[in-house]
FIVOZA-149608 format. One line per field, with one value per residue (C-alpha): residue number from 1; residue in three letters; x, y, z. Coordinates in Angstrom, 2 decimals. Example, Ala and Ser with C-alpha at 12.3 -4.5 7.8 and 13.67 -1.06 7.14 Angstrom:
<lolums>
nr <- 1  2
rest <- ALA  SER
px <- 12.30  13.67
py <- -4.50  -1.06
pz <- 7.80  7.14
</lolums>
This chain:
<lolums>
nr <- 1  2  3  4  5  6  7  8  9  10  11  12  13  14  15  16  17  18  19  20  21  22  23  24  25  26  27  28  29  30  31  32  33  34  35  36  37  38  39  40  41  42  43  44  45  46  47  48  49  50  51  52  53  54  55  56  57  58  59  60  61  62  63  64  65  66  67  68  69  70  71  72  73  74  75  76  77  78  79  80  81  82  83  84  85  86  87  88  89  90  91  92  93  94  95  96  97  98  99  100  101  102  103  104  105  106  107  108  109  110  111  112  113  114  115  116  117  118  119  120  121  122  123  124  125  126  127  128  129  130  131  132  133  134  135  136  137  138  139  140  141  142  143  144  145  146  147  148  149  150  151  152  153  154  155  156  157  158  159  160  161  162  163  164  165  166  167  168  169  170  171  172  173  174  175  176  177  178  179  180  181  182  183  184  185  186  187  188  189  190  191  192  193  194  195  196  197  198  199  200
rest <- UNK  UNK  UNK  UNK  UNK  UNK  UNK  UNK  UNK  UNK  UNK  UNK  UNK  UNK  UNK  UNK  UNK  UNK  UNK  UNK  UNK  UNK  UNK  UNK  UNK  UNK  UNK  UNK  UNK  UNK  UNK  UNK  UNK  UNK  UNK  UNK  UNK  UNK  UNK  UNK  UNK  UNK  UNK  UNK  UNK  UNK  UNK  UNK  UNK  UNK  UNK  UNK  UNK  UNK  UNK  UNK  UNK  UNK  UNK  UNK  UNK  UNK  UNK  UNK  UNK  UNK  UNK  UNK  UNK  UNK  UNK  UNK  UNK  UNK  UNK  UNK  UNK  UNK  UNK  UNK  UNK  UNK  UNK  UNK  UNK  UNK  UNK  UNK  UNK  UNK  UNK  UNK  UNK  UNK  UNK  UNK  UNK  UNK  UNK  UNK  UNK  UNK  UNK  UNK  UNK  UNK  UNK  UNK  UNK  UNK  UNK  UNK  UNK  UNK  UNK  UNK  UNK  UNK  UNK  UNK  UNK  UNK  UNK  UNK  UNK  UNK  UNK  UNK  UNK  UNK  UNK  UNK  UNK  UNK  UNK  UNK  UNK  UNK  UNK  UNK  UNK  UNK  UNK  UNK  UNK  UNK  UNK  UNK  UNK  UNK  UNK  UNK  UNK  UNK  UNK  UNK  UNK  UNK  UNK  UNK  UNK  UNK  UNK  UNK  UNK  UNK  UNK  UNK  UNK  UNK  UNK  UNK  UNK  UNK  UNK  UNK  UNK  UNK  UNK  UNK  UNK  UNK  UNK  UNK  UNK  UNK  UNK  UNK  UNK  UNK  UNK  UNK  UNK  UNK  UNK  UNK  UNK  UNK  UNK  UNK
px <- 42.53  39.18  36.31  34.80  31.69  31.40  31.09  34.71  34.43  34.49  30.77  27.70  25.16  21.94  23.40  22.99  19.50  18.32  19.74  17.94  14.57  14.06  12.89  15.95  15.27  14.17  11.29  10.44  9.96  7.96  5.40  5.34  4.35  1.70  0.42  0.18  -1.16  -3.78  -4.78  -5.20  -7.43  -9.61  -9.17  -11.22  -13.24  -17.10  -17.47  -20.79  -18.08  -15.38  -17.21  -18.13  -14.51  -13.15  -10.29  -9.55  -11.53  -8.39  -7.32  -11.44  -11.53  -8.11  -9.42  -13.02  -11.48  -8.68  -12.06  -13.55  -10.52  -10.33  -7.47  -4.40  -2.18  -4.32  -5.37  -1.71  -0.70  -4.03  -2.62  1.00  -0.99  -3.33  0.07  1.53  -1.96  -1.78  1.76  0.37  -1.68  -0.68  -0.88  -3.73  -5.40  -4.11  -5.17  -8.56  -8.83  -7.16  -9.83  -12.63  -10.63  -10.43  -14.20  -14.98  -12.95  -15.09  -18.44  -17.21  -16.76  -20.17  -21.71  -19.86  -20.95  -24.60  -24.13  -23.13  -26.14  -28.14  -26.39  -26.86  -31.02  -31.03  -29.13  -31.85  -34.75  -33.05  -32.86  -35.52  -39.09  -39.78  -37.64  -40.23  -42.99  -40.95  -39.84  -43.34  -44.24  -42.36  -42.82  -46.26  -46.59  -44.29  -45.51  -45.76  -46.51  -43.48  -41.53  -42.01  -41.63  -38.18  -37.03  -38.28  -36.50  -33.19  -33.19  -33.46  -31.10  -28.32  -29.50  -28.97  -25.69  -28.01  -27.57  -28.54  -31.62  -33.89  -30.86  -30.26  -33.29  -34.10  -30.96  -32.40  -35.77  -34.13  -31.78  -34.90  -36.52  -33.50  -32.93  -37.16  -36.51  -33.66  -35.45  -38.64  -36.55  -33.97  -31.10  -28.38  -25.86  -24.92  -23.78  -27.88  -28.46  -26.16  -27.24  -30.49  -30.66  -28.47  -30.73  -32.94
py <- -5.45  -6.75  -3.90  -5.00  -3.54  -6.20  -9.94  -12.06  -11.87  -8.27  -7.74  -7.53  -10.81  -7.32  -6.42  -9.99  -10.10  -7.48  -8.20  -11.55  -10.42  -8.24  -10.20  -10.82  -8.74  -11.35  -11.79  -8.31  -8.42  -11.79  -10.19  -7.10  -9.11  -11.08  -7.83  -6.45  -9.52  -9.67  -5.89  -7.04  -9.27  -7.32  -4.73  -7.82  -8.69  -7.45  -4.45  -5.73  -8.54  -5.81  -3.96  -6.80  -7.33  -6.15  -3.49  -0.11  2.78  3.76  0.90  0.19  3.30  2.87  -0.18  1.45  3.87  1.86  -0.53  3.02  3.96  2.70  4.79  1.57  3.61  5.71  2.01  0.67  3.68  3.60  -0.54  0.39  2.44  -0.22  -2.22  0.48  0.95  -2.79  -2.97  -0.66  -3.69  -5.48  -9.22  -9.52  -7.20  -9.41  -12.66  -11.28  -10.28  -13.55  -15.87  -13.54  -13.97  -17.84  -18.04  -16.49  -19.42  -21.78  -19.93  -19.77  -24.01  -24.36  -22.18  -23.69  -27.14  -25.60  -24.61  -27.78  -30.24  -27.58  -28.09  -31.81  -31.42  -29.65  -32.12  -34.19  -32.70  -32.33  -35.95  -37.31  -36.76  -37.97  -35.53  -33.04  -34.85  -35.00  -31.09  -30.26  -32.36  -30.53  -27.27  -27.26  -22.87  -23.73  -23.26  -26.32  -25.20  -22.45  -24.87  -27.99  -25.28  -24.01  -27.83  -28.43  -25.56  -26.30  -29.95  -27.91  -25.69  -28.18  -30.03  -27.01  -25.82  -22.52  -20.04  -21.66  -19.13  -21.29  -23.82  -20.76  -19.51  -23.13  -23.01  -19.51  -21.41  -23.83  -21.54  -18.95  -22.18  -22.97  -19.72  -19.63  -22.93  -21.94  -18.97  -20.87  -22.32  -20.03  -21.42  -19.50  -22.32  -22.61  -26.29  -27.27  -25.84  -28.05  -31.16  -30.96  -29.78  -33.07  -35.98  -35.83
pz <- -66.74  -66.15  -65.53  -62.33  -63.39  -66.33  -66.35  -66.06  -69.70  -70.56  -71.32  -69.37  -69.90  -69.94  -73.53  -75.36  -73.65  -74.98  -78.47  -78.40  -77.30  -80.64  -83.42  -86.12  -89.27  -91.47  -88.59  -88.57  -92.66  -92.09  -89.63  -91.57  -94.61  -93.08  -91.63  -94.87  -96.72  -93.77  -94.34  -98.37  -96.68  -95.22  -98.05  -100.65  -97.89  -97.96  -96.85  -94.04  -93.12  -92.69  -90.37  -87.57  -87.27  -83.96  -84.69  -83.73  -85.50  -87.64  -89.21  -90.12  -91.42  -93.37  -94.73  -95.96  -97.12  -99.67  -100.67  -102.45  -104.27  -107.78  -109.28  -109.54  -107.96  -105.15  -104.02  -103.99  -101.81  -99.52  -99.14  -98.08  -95.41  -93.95  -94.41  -91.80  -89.99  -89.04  -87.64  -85.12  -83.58  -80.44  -80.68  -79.14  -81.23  -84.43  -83.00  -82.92  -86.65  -87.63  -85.94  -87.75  -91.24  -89.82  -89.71  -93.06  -94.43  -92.83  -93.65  -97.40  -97.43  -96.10  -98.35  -101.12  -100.02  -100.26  -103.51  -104.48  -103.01  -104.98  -107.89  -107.62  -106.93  -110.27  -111.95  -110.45  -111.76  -115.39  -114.89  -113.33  -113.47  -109.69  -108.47  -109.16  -107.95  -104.65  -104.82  -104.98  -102.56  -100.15  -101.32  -102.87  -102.70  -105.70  -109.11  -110.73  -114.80  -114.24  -113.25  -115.76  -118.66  -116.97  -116.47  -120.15  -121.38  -119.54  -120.88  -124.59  -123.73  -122.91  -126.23  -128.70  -126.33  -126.12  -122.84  -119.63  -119.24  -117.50  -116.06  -113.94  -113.13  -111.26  -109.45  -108.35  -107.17  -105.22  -103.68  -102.77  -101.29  -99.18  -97.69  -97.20  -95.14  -93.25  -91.97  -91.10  -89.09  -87.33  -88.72  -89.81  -90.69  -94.14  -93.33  -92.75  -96.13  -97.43  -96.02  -96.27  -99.86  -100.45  -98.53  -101.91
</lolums>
């Protein structure tokens, strides 16, 4: 006989809710894993970056603490633990640490397409003569012997296959002079750097 107390079926609908509104287990091991790949995250991040990420105090100090250890296996234990640290986070909570990780991605292209337009005015300047007539026209605090001998140099070096000494020390100069600029003018967007180190 049917209990009354049940649906016409024999079970009540409240127990298959509940069953469906817990993630499967091969969910659960999914979100654990990204938790604990996003806590190796943080762990390689740098440590200034770390910090300006909005988290609770524990897991920050679970994940300074893990960047210190050096001993293999102190440092795989100290992850499993951020691993566990970070499955204590609502989602909300997560969200907010994966839009800072998000930006860092960003910031890293820009920079990267900085380095780039500076590696291209170099190039330049190995080149080109003008191009250092026009450098110094802009910059003209810049030492102009120091930097013919470096540009001479660097042209020798790549002749003889010797080590870039002075090919690196004008990628250094240009950098200094980009970073001067973007100060002068208040702007801390790596993407400006970039572009205007490339309009040469």
């Amino acid at each position: 006989m049917v209990n009354p107390n049940r649906g016409a079926v024999g079970f009540s609908s409240s127990e298959f809710e509940e069953e469906y509104e817990r993630p499967s287990k091969s969910e659960a091991k999914r979100q654990s894993n990204a938790l604990q790949k996003m806590g190796e995250t943080l762990v390689e991040a740098p440590r200034d970056r770390v910090k300006r990420v909005p988290m609770p105090e524990d897991v920050l100090e679970a994940i300074l603490m893990c960047q210190t250890i050096t001993n293999h296996e102190g440092r795989r234990r100290q992850l499993q633990f951020v691993g566990k640290k970070m499955r204590t986070l609502d989602e909300e909570e997560v969200a907010l640490i994966q839009k800072a990780i998000d930006s860092w991605k960003g910031a890293s292209k820009s920079e990267t397409a900085a380095m780039h337009a500076l590696e291209r005015r170099r190039e330049k300047l190995l080149a080109d003569d003008n191009a250092l007539t026009t450098l110094l026209a802009e910059n003209p605090q810049l030492e102009v012997q120091h930097l013919r001998t470096l540009i001479r140099n660097a042209r020798k070096e790549q002749a003889e296959n010797k080590p870039p000494k002075a090919y690196r020390e004008i990628f250094q100069i240009l950098k200094q002079l980009e970073a001067d600029k973007r100060k002068a003018a208040g702007i801390a967007d790596d993407e400006d750097a970039g572009t205007d180190a490339d309009d040469e």
